[in-house]
N, C-alpha and C positions, 0 to 999 in steps of 0.2 A: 870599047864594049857598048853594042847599045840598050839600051835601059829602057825601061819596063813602062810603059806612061800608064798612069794610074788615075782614075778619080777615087777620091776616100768621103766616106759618107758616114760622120758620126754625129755626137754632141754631149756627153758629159764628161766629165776627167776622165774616168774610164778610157774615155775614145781619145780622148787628148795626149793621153802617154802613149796610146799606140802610135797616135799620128807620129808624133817626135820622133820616136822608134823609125818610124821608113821617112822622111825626112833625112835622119844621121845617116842612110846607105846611100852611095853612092849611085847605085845599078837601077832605084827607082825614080822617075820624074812627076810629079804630082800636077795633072795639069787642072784640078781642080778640087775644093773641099763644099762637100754640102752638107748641111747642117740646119737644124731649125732653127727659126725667128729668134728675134730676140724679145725676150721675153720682160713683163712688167714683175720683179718681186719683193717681197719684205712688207713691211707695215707702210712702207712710205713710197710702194709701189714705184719703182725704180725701175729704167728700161737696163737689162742688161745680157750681154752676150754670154751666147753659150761656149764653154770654154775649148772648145775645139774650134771656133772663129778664131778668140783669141789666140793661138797659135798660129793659125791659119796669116790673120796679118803679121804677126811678128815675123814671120818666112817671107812677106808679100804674094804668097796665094790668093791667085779668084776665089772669092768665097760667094756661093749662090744659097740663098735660104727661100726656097720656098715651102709654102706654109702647108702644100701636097705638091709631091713633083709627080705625081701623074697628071697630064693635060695641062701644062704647066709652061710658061714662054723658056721658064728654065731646063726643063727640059728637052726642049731643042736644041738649046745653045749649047748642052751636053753632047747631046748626039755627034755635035759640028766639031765635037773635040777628036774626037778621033782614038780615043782610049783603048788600050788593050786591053786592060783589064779593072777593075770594082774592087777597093775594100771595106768594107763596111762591120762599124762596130758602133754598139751600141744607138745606133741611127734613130731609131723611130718611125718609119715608115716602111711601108713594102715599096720596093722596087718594081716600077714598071718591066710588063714584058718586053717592049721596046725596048727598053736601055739593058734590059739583061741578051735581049737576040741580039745586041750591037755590040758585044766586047765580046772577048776569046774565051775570059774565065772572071766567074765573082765570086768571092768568100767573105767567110762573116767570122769574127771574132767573138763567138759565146759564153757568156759566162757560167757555164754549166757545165758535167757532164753529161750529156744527150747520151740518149734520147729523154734525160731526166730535166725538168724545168725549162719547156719549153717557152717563151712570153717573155714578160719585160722586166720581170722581178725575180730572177732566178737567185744572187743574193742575197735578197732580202729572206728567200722562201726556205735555202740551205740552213740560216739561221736560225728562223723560226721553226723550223720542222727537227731541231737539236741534230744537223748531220755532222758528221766527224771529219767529213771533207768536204769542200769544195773543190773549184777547176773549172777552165776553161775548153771548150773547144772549138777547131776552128772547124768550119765547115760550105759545102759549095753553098751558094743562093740559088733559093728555085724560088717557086711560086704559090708556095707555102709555109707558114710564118717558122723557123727555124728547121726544118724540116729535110736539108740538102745532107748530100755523104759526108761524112765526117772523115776529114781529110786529117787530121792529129787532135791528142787531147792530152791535158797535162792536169794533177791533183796536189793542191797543198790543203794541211791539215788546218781546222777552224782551231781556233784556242778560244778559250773562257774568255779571253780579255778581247776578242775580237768584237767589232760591235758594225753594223753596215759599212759605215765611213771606213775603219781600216782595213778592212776586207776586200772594198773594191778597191784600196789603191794596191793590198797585194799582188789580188787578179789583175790589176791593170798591168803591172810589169810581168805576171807570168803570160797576157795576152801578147804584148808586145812579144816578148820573146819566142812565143811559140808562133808567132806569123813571120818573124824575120829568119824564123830555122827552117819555119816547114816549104812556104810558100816557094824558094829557088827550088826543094826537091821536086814542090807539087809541076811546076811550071815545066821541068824535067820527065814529067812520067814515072819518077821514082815513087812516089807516093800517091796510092792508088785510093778515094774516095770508098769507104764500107756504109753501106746501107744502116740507116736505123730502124732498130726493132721496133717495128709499131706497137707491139704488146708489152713495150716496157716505156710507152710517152707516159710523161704527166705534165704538167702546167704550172705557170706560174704568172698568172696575170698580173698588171699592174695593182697596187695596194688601194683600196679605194677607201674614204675618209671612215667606213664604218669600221674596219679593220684595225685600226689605229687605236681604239678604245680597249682599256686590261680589262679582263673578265679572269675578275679576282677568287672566282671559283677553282679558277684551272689549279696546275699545283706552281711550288716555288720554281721549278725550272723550268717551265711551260710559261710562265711571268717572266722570268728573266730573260729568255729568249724572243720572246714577243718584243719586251721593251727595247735589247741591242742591235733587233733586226729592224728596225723603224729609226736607230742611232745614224749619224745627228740629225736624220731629217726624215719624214717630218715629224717626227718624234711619238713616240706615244702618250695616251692621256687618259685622264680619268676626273669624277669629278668630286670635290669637299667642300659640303655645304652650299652645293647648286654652283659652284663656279668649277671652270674646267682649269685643270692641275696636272701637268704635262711631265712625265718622268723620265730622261734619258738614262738612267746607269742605277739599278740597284745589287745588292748584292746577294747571293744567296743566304741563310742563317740555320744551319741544323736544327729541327723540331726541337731534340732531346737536351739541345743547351737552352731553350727557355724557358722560365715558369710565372706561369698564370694561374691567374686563381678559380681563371674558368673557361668553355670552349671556346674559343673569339669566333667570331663570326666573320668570312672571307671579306677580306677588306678595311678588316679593325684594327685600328692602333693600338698595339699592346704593350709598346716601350715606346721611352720619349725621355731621350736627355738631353742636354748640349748639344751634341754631335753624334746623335742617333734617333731616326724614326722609323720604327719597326713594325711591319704589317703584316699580320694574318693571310695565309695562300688556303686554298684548299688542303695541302700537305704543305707544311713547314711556313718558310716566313721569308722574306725580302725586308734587307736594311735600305732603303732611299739614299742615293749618293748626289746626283744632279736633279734638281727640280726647276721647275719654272711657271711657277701660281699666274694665274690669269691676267694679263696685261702688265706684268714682270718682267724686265729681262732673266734670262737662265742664271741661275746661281748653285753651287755647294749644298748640303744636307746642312751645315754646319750655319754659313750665312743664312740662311732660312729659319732656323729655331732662334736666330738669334736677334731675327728681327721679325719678318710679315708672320712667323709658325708658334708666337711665344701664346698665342691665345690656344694651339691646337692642345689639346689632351686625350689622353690613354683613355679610351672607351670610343672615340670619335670613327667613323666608319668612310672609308674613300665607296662612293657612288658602288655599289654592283653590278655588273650588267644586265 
């Protein structure tokens, strides 16, 4: 039989379990992986690969990372491959029109369902915007940013305990799968590319650092969702007594189970034991389960009162926006 020569064009996990995914078929031949730089991160600013490289060598795949592949030496040396066809997930770039007029067919593995959450954060934004599912779709590439027919789409339900992090490794196997079902149909003619409703786009841009900050106004499940759609990375934060105070994981606390002896003010500490620090929302209250005080590594609600939080007390107020 012969087999499908493919370049694949990701770079975060996400992209990485796809890759694996058409790597384990037989029918496809991977003649190249592109991927962005390798990047410096952490406090001790470390060079490191993005984890669709690292697959990439473990197979012994060419791996090209340029830092734009339009106008790019790398991108010739693409062209010289001779590819049928594009898949791309999670990539970060647009695709030159040149590499998309030089293969049969390109698709994109989206984390959304389209025409909803178009951009780089669709994820993050399902979360934050309290939706009751996500999903993936796949869809052609054109030459506008998510934009092409939607060639299949699949939906699993968000759970309370989802938080960014396991959300995308769900999607990432419900991507994998629905490119290694769809794709033999689509390549077939069996499965025919539907137009997206331009009247029902919406966006989801990448997260930008001011976004990140709780605005302790909003209510308890507007907070909760904020904080697990920013989980584990890059977290969200706030500030206590002019330092910044980074919260991954609180939990929701029904208004009517607690009592105070006055309004608290969004953002106030209103309970404080061992193993609980309980804060004031616009409507109701968030208990604190992960924190990580300013130049701290991440710790427990629990480790925290029990050591750098033993000076915090009930009346003290986290920053407002």
């Amino acid at each position: 039989m012969k087999k499908t020569k493919l370049l694949f064009m990701g770079t975060p996990e996400f992209a990485a379990t796809v890759l694996r995914g058409i790597i384990a078929h037989d029918e496809y031949e991977i003649l190249a992986v592109v991927t962005q730089p390798d990047r410096k991160v952490g406090r001790k600013h470390e060079l490191k690969m993005p984890p669709v490289k690292t697959v990439a060598l473990e197979f012994g795949l060419p791996v090209f990372q340029p830092e734009k592949l339009s106008q790019s030496k790398e991108l010739e040396a693409l062209l010289e491959l001779g590819a049928d066809g594009i898949v791309t997930s999670a990539f970060g770039q647009f695709l030159p029109s040149r590499l998309l007029d030089a293969v049969q067919f390109a698709v994109n593995t989206h984390g959304s369902l389209l025409p909803k959450y178009r951009g780089g954060a669709p994820i993050q934004y399902a979360l934050r915007n309290g939706d009751e599912v996500a999903g993936v779709t796949l869809i052609e590439m054109v030459k506008k940013m998510d934009a092409g027919g939607m060639i299949a789409k699949t939906s699993i339900p968000i759970l309370d305990e989802d938080n960014a992090g396991s959300l995308f490794e769900k999607l990432a196997i419900v991507a994998r799968d629905l490119l290694l079902e769809s794709l033999p149909q689509y390549l077939l003619g069996n499965l025919k590319p539907v137009a997206q409703d331009e009247t029902k786009v919406t966006f989801s841009p990448n997260i930008s650092p001011e976004e990140e900050k709780i605005d302790w106004t909003k209510s308890a499940r507007e907070i909760f969702n904020h904080i697990r759609s920013l989980a584990p990375h890059p977290v969200a934060h706030t500030f206590l007594n002019g330092a910044r105070f980074k919260i991954e994981a609180v939990e929701i606390v029904e208004k009517n189970t607690v009592s105070t002896d006055n309004i608290p003010k969004p953002g106030e500490i209103v309970e404080k034991t061992k193993k609980r620090l309980l804060v004031a929302t616009k409507n109701g209250f968030v208990s604190l389960k992960v924190v990580q005080p300013q130049g701290k590594p991440q710790m427990s609600i629990e480790s925290y009162l029990n050591g750098l939080g033993q000076k915090v007390k009930v009346g003290d107020c986290f920053d407002p926006k």
